[in-house]
PATORFI-897341 format. One record per residue (C-alpha): residue number from 0; x, y negated, z. Coordinates in Angstrom, 3 decimals, always signed. Each point is the difference from the previous one (the first is absolute). Layout:
BEGIN
- num	x	y	z
- NUM	X	Y	Z
...
This chain:
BEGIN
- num	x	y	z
- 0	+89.352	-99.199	+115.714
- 1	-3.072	+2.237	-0.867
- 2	-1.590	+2.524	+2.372
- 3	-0.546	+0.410	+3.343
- 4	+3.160	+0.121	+2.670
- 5	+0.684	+0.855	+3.227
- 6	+1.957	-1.200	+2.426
- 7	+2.343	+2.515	+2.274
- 8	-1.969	+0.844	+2.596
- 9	-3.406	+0.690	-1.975
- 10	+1.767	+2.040	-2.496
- 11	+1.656	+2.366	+2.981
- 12	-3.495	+0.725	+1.624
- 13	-1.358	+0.597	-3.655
- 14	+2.927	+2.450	-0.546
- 15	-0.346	+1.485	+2.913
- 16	+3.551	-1.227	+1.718
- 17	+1.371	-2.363	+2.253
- 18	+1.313	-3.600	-1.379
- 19	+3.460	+1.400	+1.092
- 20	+0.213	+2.930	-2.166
- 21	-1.439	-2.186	-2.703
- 22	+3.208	-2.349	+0.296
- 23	+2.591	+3.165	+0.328
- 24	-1.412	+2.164	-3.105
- 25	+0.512	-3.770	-1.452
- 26	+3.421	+0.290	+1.240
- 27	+0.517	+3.502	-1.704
- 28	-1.160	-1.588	-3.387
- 29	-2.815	+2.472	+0.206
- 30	-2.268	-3.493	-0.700
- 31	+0.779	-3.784	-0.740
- 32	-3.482	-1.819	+0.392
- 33	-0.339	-3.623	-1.612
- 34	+0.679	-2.917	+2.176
- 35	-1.824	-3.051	+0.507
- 36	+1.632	-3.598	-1.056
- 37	+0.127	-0.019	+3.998
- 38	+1.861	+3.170	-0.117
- 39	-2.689	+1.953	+1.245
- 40	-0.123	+3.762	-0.875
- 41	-3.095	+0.206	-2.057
- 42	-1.048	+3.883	-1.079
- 43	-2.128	+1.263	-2.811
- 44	-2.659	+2.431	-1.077
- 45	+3.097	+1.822	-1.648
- 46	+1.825	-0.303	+2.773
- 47	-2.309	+1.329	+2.364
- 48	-0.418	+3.238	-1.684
- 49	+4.089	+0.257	-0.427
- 50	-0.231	-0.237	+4.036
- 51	-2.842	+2.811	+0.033
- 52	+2.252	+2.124	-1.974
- 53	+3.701	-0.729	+1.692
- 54	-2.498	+1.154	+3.499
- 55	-0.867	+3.098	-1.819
- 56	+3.683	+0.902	-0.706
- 57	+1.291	-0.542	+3.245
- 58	-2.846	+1.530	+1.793
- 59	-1.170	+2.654	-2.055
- 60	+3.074	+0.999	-1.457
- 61	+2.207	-1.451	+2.820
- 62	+2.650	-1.719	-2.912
- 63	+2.415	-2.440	+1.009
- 64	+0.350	-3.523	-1.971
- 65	+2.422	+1.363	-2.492
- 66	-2.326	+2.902	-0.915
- 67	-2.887	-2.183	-0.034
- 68	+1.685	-2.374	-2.288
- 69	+0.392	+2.630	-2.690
- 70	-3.409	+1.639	+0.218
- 71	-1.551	-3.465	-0.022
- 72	+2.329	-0.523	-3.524
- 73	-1.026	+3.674	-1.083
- 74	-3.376	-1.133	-0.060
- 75	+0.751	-3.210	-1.654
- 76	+1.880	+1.199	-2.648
- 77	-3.026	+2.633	-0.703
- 78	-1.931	-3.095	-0.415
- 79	+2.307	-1.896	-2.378
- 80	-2.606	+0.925	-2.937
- 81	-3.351	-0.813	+1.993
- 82	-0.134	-3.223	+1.648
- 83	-1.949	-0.315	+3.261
- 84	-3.832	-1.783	-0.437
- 85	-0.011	-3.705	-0.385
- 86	+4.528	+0.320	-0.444
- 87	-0.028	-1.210	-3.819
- 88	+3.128	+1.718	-1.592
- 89	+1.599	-2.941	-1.427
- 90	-0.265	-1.296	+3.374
- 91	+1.850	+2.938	+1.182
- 92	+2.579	+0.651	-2.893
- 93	+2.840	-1.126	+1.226
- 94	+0.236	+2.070	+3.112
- 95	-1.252	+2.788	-2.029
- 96	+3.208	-0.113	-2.732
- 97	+2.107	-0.817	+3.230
- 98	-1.323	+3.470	+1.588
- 99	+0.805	+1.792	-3.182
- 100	+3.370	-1.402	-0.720
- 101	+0.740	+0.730	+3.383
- 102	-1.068	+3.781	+0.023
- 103	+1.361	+0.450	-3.745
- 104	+3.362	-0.770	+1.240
- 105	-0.565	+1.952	+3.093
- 106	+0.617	-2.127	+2.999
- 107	-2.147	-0.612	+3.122
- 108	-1.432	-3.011	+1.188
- 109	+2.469	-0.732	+2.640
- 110	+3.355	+0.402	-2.217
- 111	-1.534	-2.029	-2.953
- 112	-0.266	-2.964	+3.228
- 113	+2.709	+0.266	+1.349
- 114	+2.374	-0.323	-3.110
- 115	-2.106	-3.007	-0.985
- 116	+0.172	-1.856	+3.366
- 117	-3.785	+0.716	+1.141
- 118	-2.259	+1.229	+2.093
- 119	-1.212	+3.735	-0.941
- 120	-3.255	-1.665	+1.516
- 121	+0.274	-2.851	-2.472
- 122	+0.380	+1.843	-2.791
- 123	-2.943	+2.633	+0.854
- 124	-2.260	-3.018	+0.297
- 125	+1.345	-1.055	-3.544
- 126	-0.637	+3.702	-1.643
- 127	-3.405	+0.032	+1.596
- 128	-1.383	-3.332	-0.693
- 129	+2.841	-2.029	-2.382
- 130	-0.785	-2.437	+2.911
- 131	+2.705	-1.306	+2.280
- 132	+3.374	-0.692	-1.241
- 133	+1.518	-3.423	-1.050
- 134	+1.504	-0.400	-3.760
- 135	+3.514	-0.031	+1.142
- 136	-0.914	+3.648	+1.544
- 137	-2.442	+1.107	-3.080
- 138	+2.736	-0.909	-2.569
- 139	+2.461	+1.982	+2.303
- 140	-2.051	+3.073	+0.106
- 141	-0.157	-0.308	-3.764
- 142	+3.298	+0.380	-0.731
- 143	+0.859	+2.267	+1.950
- 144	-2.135	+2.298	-1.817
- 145	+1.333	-1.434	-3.040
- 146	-3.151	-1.461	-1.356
- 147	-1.399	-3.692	-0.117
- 148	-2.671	-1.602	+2.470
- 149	-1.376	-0.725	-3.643
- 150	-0.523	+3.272	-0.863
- 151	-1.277	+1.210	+3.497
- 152	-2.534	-2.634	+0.168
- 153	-1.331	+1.536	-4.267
- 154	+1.287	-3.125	-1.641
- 155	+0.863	+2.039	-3.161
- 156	-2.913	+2.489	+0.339
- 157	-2.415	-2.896	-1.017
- 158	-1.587	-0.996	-3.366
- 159	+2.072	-2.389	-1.506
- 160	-1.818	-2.683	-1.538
- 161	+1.052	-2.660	-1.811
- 162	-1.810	-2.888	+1.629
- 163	-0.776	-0.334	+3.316
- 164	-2.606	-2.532	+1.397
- 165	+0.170	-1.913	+2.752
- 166	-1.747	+1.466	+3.200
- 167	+0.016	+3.562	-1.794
- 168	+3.504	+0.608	+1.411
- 169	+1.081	+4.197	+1.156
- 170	+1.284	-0.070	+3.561
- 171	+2.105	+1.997	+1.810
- 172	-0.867	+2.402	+2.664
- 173	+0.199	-2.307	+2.779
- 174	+2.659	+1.537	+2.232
- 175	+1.194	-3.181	+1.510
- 176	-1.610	-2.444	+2.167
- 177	-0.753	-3.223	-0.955
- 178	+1.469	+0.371	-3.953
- 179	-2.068	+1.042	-3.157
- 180	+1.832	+0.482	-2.864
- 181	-1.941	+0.035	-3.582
- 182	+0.860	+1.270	-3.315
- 183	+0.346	-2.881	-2.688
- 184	+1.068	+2.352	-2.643
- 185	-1.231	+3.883	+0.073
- 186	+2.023	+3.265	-1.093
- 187	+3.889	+0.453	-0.241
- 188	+1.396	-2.700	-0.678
- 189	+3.777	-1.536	-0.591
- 190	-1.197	-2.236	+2.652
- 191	-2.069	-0.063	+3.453
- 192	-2.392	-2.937	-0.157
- 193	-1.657	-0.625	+3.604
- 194	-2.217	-2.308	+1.492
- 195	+0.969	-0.322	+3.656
- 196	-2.588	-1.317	+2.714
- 197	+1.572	-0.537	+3.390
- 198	-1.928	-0.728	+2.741
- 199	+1.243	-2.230	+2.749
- 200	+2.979	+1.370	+1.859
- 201	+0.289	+2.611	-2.612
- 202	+3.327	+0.844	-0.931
- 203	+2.385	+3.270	-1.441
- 204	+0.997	+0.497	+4.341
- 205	+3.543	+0.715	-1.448
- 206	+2.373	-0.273	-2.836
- 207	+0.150	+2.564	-3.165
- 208	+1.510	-0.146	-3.474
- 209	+0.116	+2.039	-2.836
- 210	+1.330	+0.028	-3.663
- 211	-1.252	-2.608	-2.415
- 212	-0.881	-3.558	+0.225
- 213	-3.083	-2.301	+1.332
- 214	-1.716	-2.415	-0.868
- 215	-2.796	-1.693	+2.237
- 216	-1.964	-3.533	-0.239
- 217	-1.766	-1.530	+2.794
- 218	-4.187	-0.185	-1.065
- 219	-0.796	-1.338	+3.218
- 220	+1.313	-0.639	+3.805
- 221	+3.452	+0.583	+1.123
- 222	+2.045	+2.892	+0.378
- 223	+3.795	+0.153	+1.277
- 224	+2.569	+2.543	-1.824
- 225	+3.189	+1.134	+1.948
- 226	+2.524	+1.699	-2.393
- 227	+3.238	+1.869	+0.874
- 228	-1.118	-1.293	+4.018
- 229	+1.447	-3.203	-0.290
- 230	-1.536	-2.094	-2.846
- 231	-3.490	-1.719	+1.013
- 232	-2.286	-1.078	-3.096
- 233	-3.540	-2.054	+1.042
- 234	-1.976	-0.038	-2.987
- 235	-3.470	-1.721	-0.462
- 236	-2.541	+0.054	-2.513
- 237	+1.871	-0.547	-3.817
- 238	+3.161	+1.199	+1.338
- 239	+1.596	+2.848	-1.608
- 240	+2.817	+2.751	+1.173
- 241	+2.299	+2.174	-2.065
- 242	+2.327	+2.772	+1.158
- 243	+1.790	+3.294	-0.335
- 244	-1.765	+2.597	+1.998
- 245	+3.070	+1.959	+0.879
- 246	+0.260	-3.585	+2.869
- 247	-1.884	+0.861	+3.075
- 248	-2.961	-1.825	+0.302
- 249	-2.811	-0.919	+2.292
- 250	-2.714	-2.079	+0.423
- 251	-2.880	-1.363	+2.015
- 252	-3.292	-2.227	-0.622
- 253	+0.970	-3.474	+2.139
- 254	-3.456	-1.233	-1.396
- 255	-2.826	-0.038	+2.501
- 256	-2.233	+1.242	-2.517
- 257	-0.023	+2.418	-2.606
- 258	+3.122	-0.255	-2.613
- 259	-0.661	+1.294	-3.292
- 260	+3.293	+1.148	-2.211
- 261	+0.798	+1.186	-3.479
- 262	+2.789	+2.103	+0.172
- 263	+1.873	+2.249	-2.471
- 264	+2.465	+2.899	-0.220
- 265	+2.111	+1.032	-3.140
- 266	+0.400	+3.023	-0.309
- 267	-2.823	+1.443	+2.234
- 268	+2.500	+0.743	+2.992
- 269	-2.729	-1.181	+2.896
């Protein structure tokens, strides 16, 4: 993590609120601050000033949650175009083209969540940072907007070149914790070539599928893939897996290090 956070308490007085309210407006979905690998509630500069404002609508303007919600969006979606100081917007594109699918087709927040299974607060974390949500979720949230993680993350907006060196891999936005995913092959291609790198513990936190088929080699470590919730596959460095992605599948890094994979999609359904 870069930048300077702040625990619960700190970030109330800063704010200008009690710890209490601080834990209801999180409640609300209003705001969804990091957490700690102790679980801790850690809040940022960005969050701070989100906290300034959601003060200023309820006091000032005396909304409730709900209204606050959408003014706080209002003013997000004003921004899609201009990303905040220091927010990079690559970093950012993925919750921006979630916003914008999400507005084009005319929905709130709150109905997009709950016919996915979410949070609304999940999912306004994921618009405003393209932090937060596991694979199983991202790829989810994809489809139901009828588009690919692939695509939301640029894949086919890049250069393509022909030859890519090692170490001068394109990554995704990084909107999962503990899993980088690089480009091996730029553009649109009949095929999604990936470099996964899983840290330890890291894993999809669910099953997905999609249409097409998969392909993924072990580099190095160990990671364990569950298809259709029964069938358990342990593979170690050389070892190789092949499957229909229409079979639910999962899987997590059993490696207590990092677990580096080469994985591929035909066509790009991911």
């Amino acid at each position: 993590m870069s930048g300077v956070r702040y625990k619960v308490a700190e970030a109330a007085r800063l704010a200008g609120v009690s710890a209490s309210t601080l834990r209801l407006w999180e409640t609300q979905g209003l705001v969804v601050p990091e957490r700690s690998p102790t679980g801790h509630r850690q809040y940022t500069e960005a969050d701070l000033a989100r906290l300034k404002r959601i003060s200023w609508f309820r006091v000032e303007r005396g909304l409730n949650p709900a209204a606050i919600r959408e003014a706080l969006e209002a003013e997000a979606a004003a921004d899609d175009d201009a990303p905040a100081a220091g927010e990079s917007g690559i970093d950012n594109q993925v919750g921006r083209k979630l916003r914008s699918l999400r507005h084009a087709a005319g929905k709130t927040l709150e109905l997009v969540a709950s016919e996915i299974g979410i949070a609304a607060s999940v999912l306004s974390t994921l618009e405003r940072t393209s932090q937060g949500v596991s694979v199983a979720v991202l790829h989810n949230i994809a489809e139901y907007f009828g588009t690919t993680v692939s695509s939301l993350s640029g894949e086919a907006e890049a250069d393509a070149r022909a030859v890519v060196r090692a170490g001068e891999w394109r990554a995704w936005p990084k909107t999962t914790p503990g899993v980088t995913v690089q480009l091996l092959a730029d553009g649109r291609n009949q095929m999604d070539c990936h470099r996964f790198v899983l840290e330890p513990g890291a894993s999809s936190e669910g099953a997905y599928r999609h249409e097409g088929e998969e392909f993924v080699y072990v580099l190095s470590g160990r990671v364990e893939f569950i298809l259709d919730n029964d069938q358990f596959y342990d593979l170690g460095v050389g070892d190789s897996l092949y499957f229909e992605s229409k079979r639910r599948h999962a899987w997590t890094n059993r490696h207590d290090g990092e677990t580096v994979l080469l994985w591929i999609n035909t066509p790009p359904t991911f």
